[in-house]
PABA-521784 format. One record per residue (C-alpha): residue in one letter; x, y negated, z negated. Coordinates in nm, 3 decimals. Example, Ala and Ser with C-alpha at 12.3 -4.5 7.8 and 13.67 -1.06 7.14 Angstrom:
<bases>
<"A",<1.230,0.450,-0.780>>;
<"S",<1.367,0.106,-0.714>>;
</bases>
This chain:
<bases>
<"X",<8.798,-7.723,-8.410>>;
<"X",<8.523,-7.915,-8.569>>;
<"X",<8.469,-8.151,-8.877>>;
<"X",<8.318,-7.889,-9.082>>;
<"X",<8.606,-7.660,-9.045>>;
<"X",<8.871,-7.966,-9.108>>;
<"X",<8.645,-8.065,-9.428>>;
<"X",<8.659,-7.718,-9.503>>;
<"X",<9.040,-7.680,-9.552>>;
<"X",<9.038,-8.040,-9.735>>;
<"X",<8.841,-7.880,-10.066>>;
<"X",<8.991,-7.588,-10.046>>;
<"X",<9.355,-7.741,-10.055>>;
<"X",<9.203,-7.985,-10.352>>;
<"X",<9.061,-7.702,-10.557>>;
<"X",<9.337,-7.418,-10.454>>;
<"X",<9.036,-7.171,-10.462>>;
<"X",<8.807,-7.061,-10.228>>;
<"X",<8.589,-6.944,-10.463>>;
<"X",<8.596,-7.328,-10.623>>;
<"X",<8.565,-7.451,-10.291>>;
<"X",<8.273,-7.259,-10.148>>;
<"X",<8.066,-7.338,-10.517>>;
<"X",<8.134,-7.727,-10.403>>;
<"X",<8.046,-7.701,-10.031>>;
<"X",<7.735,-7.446,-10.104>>;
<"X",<7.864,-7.215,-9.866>>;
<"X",<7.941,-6.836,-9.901>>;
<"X",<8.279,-6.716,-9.953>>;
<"X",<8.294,-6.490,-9.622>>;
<"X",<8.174,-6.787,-9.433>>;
<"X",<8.444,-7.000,-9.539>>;
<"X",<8.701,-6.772,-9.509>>;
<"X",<8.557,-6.681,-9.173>>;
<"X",<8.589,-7.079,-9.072>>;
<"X",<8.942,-7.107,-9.227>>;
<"X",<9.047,-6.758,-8.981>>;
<"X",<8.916,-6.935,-8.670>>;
<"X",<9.053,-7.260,-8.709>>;
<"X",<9.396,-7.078,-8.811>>;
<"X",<9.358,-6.841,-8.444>>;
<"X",<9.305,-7.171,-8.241>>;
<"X",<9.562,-7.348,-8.423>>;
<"X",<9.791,-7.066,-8.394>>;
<"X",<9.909,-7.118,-8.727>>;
<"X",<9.839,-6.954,-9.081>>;
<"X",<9.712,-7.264,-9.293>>;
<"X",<9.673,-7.057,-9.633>>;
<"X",<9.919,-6.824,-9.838>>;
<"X",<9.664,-6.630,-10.013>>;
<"X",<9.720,-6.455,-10.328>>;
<"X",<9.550,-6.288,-10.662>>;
<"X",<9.594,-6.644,-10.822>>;
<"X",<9.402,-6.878,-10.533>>;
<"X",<9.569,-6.998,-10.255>>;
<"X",<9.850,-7.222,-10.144>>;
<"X",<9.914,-7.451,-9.823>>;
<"X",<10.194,-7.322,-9.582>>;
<"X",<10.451,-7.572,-9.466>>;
<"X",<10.192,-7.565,-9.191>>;
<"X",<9.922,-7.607,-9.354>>;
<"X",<10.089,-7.934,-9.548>>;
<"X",<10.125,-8.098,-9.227>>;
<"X",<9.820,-8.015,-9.080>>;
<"X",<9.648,-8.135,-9.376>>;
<"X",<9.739,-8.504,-9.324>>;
<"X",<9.609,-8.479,-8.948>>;
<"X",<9.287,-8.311,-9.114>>;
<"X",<9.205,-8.607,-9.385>>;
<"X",<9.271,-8.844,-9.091>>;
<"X",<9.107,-8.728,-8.930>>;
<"X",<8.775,-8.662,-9.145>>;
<"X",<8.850,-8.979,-9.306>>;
<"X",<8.747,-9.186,-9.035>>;
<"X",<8.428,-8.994,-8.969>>;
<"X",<8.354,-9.080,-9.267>>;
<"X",<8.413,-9.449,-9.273>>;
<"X",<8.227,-9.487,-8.912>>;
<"X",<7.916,-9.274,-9.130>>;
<"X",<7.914,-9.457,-9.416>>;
<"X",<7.925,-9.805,-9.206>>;
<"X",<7.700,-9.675,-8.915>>;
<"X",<7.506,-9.407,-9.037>>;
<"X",<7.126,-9.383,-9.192>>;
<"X",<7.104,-9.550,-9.481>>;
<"X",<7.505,-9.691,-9.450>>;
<"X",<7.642,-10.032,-9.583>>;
<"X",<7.762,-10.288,-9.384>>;
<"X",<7.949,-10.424,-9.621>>;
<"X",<8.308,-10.587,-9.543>>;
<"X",<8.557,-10.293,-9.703>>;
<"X",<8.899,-10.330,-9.815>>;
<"X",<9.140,-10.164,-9.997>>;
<"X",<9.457,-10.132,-10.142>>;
<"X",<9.644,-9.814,-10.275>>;
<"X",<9.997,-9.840,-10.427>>;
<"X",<10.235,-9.686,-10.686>>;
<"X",<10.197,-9.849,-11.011>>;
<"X",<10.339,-10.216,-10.996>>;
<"X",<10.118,-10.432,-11.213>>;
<"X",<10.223,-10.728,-10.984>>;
<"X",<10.057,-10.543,-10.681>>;
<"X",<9.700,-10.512,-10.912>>;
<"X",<9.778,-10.883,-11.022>>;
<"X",<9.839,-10.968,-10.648>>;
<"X",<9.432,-10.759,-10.593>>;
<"X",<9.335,-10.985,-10.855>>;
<"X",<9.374,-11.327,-10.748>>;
<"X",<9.293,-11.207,-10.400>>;
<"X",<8.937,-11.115,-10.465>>;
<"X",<8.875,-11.404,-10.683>>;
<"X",<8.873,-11.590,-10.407>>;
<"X",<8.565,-11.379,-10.193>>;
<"X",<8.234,-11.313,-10.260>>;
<"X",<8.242,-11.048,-10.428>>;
<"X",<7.909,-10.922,-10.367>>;
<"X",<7.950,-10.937,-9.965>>;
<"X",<8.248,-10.736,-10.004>>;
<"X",<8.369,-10.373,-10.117>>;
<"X",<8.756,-10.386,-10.278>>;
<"X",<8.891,-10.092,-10.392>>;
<"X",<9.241,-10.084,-10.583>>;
<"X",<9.424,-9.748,-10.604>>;
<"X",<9.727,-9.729,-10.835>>;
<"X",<9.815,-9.341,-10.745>>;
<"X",<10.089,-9.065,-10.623>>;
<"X",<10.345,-9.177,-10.335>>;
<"X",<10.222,-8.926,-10.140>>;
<"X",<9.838,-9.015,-10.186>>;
<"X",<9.943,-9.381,-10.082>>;
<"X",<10.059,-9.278,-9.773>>;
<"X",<9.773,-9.073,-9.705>>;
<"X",<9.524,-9.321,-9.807>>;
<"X",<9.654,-9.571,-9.534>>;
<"X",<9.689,-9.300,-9.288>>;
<"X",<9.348,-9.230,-9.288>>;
<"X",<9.224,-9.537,-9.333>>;
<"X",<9.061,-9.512,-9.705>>;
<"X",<9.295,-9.828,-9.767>>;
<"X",<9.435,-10.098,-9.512>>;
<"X",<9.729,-10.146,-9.692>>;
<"X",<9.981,-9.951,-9.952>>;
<"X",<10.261,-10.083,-10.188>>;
<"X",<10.512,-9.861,-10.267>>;
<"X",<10.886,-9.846,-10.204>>;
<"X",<11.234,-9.708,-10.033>>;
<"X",<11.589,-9.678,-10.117>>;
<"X",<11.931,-9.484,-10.012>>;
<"X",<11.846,-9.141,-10.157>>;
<"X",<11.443,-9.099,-10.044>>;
<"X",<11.447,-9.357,-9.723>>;
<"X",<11.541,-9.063,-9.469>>;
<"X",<11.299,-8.834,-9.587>>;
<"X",<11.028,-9.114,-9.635>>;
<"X",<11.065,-9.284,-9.305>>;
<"X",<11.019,-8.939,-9.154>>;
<"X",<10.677,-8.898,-9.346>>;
<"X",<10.559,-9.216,-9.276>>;
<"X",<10.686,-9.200,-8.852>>;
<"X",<10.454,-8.854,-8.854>>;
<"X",<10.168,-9.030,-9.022>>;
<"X",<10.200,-9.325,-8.762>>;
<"X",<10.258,-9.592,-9.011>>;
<"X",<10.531,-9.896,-9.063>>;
<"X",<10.691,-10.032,-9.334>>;
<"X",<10.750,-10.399,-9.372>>;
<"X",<10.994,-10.519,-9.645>>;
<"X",<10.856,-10.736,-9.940>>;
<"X",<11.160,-10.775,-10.161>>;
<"X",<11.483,-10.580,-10.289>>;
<"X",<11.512,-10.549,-10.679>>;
<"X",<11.829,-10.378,-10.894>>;
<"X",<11.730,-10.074,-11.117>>;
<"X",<11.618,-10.243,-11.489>>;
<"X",<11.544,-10.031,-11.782>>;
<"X",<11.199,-10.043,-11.908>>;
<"X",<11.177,-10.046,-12.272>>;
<"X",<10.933,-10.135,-12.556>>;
<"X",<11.045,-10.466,-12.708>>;
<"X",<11.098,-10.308,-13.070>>;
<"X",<11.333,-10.013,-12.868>>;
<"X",<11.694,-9.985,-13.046>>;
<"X",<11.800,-10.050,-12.714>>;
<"X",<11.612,-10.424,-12.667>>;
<"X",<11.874,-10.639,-12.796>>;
<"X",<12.127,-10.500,-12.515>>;
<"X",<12.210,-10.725,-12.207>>;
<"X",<12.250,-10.422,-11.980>>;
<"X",<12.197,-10.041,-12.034>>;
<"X",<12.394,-9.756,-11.928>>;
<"X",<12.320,-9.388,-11.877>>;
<"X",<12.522,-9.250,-12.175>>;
<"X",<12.303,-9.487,-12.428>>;
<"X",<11.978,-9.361,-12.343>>;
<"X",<12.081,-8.988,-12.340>>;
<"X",<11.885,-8.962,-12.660>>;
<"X",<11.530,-9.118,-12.559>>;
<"X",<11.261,-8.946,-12.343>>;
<"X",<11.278,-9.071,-11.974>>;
<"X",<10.963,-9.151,-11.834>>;
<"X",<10.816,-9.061,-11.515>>;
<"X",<10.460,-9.088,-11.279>>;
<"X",<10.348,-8.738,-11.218>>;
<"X",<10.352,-8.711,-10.843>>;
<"X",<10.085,-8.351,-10.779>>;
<"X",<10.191,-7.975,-10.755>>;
<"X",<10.339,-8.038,-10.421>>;
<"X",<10.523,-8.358,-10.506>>;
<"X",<10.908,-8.360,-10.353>>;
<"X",<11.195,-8.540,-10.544>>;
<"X",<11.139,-8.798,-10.250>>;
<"X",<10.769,-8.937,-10.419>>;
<"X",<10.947,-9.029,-10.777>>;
<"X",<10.852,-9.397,-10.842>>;
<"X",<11.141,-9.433,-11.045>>;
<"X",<11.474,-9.500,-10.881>>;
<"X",<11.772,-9.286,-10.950>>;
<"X",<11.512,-8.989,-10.948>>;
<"X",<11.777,-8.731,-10.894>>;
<"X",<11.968,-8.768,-11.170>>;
<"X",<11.965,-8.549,-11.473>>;
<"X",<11.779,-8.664,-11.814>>;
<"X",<11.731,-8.452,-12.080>>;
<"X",<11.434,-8.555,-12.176>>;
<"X",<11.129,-8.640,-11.929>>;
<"X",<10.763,-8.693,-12.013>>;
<"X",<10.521,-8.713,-11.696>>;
<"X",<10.233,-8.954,-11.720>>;
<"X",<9.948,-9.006,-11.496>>;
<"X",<9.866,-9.375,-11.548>>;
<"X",<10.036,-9.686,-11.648>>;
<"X",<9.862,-9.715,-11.977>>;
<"X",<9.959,-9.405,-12.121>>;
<"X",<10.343,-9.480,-11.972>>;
<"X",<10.320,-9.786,-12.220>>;
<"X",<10.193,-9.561,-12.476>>;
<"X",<10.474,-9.362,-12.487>>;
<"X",<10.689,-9.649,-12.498>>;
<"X",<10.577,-9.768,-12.807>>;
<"X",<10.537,-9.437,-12.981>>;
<"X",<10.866,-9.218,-12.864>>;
<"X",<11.052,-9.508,-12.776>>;
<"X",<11.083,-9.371,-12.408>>;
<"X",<11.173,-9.582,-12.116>>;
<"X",<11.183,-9.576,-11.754>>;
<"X",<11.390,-9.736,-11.436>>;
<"X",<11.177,-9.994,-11.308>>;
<"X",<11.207,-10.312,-11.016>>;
<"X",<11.240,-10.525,-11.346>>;
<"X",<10.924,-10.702,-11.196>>;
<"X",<10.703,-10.731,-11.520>>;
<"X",<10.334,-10.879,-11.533>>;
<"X",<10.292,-10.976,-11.856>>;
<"X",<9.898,-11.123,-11.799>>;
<"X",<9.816,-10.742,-11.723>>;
<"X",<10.099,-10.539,-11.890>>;
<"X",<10.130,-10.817,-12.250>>;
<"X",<10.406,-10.919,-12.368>>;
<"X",<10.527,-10.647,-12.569>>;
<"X",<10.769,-10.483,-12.365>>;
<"X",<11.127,-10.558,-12.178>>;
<"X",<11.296,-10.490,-11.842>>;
<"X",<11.693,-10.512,-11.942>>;
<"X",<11.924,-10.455,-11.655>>;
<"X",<12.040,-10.101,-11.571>>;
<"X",<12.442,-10.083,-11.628>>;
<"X",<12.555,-9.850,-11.381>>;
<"X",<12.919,-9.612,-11.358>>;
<"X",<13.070,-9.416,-11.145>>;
<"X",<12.868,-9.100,-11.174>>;
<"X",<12.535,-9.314,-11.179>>;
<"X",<12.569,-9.600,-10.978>>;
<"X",<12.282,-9.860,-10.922>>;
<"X",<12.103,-9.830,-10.607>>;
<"X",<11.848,-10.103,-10.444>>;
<"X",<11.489,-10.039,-10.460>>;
<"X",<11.343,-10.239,-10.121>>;
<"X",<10.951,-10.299,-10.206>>;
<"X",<10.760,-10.295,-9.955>>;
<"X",<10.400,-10.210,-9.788>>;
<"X",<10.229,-9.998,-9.550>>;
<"X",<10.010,-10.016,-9.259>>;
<"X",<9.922,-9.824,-8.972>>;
<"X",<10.121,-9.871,-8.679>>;
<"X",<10.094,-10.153,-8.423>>;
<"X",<9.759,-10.296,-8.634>>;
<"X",<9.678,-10.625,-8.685>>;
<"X",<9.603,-10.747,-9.061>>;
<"X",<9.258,-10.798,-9.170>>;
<"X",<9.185,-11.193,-9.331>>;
<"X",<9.171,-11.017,-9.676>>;
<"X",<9.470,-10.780,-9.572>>;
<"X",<9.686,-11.132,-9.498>>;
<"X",<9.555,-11.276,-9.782>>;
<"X",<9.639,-11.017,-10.003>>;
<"X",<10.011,-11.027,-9.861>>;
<"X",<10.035,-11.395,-9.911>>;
<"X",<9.888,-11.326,-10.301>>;
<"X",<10.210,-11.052,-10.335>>;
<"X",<10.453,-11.324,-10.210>>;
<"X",<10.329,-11.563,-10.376>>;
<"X",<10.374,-11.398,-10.686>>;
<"X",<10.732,-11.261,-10.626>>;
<"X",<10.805,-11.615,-10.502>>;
<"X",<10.875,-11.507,-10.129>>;
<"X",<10.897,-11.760,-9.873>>;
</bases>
């Protein structure tokens, strides 16, 4: 096995082509396939279902994947920091699902370095990139959260990718609404009553699993859902289909304004309310960097955590 082989599957698994992929690594097409075949004998695995439309990872392949960017990853932090011509720059970054109070948090953590000794990097981005990010070590620390339906399936990912949560704060489903929404003047918000408005939802990839929805009460049925990629365009939509989504209720209005509404969810029997535990991720048995600690005590400080 070697790191051109393991960068290798990486692009090909981004671009689901090998023809894609071997244009962006300027190789040849029988050389990468040839690389792919002997990583897959001495693996003893099949990485790749191939097909007349591209090809697709394997359950395999999936899991090997996150050992792979881990892998690469940190060859290509120690490069970057070590290499000819590399930075020595103090690095740190964050990667989380999209909670404005997490970016907020960023905020008045770097305002208090020098900003030009230091490289910060803030990710808002898929579950599932967040825990690969801190896996591999592209960010120290990720945001992002658990409850009763996904915490099984997400303490499983996160045990295989040798990272812990820690618990931040627990928050009741609210319904995230547009201030001018027929629904604003309600003190709580039931199911039935927004039946007729498009729910709202953070595209999570082509291999995202019900377990990566931001939103809590993710398997439930709506009969309307618009995916978004970014929080801006989620706010968008607000405004001009009067959609909503099921939120932590935690608003920043210096980042998000002032124009929009987190009204409690009103649960029943067949939807009950369910607690979303915010929390964030490192990698197993590390210790904190001075920004990483800082950046925890900006987070708590803003949710008013002791």
């Amino acid at each position: 096995m070697t790191l051109t082989q393991l960068h290798y599957l990486i692009i090909i698994a981004e671009t689901k082509s090998l023809n894609k992929a071997a244009e962006q690594l300027y190789v040849s097409q029988p050389s990468l396939t040839s690389a792919m075949k002997e990583l897959e004998k001495e693996l003893g695995i099949i990485l790749f279902n191939r097909s007349g439309r591209g090809v697709t990872l394997t359950n395999d392949g999936i899991e090997f994947l996150l050992y792979a960017k881990q892998i690469y990853g940190q060859y290509e932090s120690v490069l970057q920091k070590y290499g000819k011509g590399g930075a020595c720059k103090k690095k740190f970054g964050v990667s989380t699902q999209h909670y404005s109070f997490a970016v907020k948090a960023f905020v008045d953590m770097a305002r208090e370095f020098d900003m030009s000794q230091y490289e910060f990097a803030i990710r808002e981005t898929k579950t599932a990139e967040v825990i690969s990010d801190v896996s591999t070590m592209k960010s120290e620390i990720g945001v992002l959260y658990l409850c009763d339906f996904n915490r099984k399936a997400m303490e499983k990912l996160l045990k295989s990718a040798n990272l812990e949560f820690h618990h931040l704060i627990d928050c009741q489903a609210y319904v995230y609404i547009w201030k001018e929404h027929p629904l604003a003047g309600e003190k709580s918000i039931s199911f039935e009553q927004l039946k007729d408005y498009p729910c709202l939802s953070f595209e999570q990839g082509d291999n995202s699993s019900f377990y990566f929805a931001e939103e809590i009460l993710s398997a439930n049925e709506y009969s309307q859902v618009i995916k978004a990629n970014d929080r801006a365009t989620m706010l968008n939509l607000m405004v001009g289909l009067n959609g909503y989504t099921l939120c932590s209720g935690i608003i920043c209005e210096e980042l998000n304004g002032n124009d929009y509404l987190a009204v409690p969810f009103q649960d029943d029997e067949q939807n009950p309310n369910s607690t979303m535990e915010i929390g964030y991720i490192i990698r197993r048995n590390s210790i904190l960097s001075g920004m990483g600690e800082r950046y925890i005590e900006a987070i708590k400080d803003y949710l008013n955590i002791s």
